[in-house]
Every structure is written in structure tokens, then in C-alpha cells.
N, C-alpha and C positions, 0 to 999 in steps of 0.2 A: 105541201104543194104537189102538184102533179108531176114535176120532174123527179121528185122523190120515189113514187111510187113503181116510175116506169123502170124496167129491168129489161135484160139480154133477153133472148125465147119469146118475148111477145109480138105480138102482131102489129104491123103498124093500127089497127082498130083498134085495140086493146088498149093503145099507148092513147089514142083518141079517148076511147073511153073514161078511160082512169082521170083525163084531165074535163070532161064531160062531168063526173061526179062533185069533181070539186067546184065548178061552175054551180052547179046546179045547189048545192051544198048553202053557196054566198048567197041563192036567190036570183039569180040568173039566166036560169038555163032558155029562159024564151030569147035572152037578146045574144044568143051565139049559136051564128049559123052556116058554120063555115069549120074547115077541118084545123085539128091543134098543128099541125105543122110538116116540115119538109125536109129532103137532104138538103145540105151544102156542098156542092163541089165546082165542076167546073160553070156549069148552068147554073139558073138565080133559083131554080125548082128541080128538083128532081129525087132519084128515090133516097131514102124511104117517103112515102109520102104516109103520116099520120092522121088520118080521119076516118070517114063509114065507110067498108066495103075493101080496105089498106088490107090485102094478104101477107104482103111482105114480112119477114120475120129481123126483130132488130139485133146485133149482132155485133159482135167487137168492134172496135175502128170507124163505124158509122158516126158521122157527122152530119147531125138535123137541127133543125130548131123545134123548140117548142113556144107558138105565138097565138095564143088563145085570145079571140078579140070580144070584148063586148061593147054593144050598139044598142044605144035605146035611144025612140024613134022621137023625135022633135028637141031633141039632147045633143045628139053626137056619138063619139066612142069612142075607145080608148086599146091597142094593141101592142105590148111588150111583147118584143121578139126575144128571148136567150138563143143562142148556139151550146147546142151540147155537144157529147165526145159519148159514144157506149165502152164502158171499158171497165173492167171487173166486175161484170157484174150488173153494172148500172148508171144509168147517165148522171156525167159529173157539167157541170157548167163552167166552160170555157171563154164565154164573153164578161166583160169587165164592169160594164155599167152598172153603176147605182142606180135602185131603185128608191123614191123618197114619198 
């Protein structure tokens, strides 16, 4: 998955990227067009923010999500949000939801 890949010292684009591969990988990369994800904190958005052009560097103690959507057009679409934690290293998932 793309939460596996992402680490501490990347960029928020990076973190976009990595999860851009794996999209693209299933055969999707036309129907995702929008950035992998955000901070959590006080605001419903804010930093880091994950997609093109994201400088920001990810970093202990940051809480984002990672919510990569895909839409295909006369279908619908379909967006799981996780909440992560950056912390040793690398982001752990802190939300609880099954995925089925």
C-alpha cells in the first residue's frame, strides 16, 4: 500500500507520489485527480497537505490522512480516508475501520 511506503524526510509530493504509483499500478491513474491527502488537527484541512507541488517535509508527530479517491465517469467513486501518525520512522494507522 501507499501508507507503507511513505516515511519521515519525505515531501508531502513524495508521499503523493508513492501513493500515485500504486493507483496507477491497479490501472487507474486516469480516474485520480485530486491530492492523496491532509493534516488532522484543529481545521478539517490543513498541513501537511499530500499531493503536486506539497514542499512540506513529513516529520514525527504529524497527523494526516491518507484518502486516495477514484472516480470513473458514468460509475461513481469510491474514497477511504485512513488517519495516520508519522512516528519511527514511518506512518502507522491510527484509525479503526474495516475495510471489506
Amino acid at each position: 500500500t501507499a501508507i507503507a511506503t511513505i516515511k519521515e524526510g519525505m515531501t508531502g509530493e513524495q508521499g503523493d507520489s508513492l501513493a500515485r504509483i500504486v493507483i496507477a499500478e491497479a490501472g487507474y491513474a486516469k480516474a485520480f485527480g485530486h491530492a492523496s491527502g491532509h493534516g488532522v488537527g484543529l481545521a478539517s484541512h490543513e498541513s501537511p497537505r499530500l499531493g503536486p507541488g506539497a514542499t512540506e517535509i513529513l516529520t514525527s508527530g504529524m497527523v494526516f490522512t491518507i484518502e486516495p479517491g477514484i472516480y470513473l465517469p458514468g460509475w461513481g467513486g469510491v474514497r477511504i480516508e485512513d488517519l495516520v501518525v508519522m512516528e519511527n520512522g514511518k506512518a502507522r494507522v491510527i484509525s479503526k475501520a474495516r475495510k471489506v
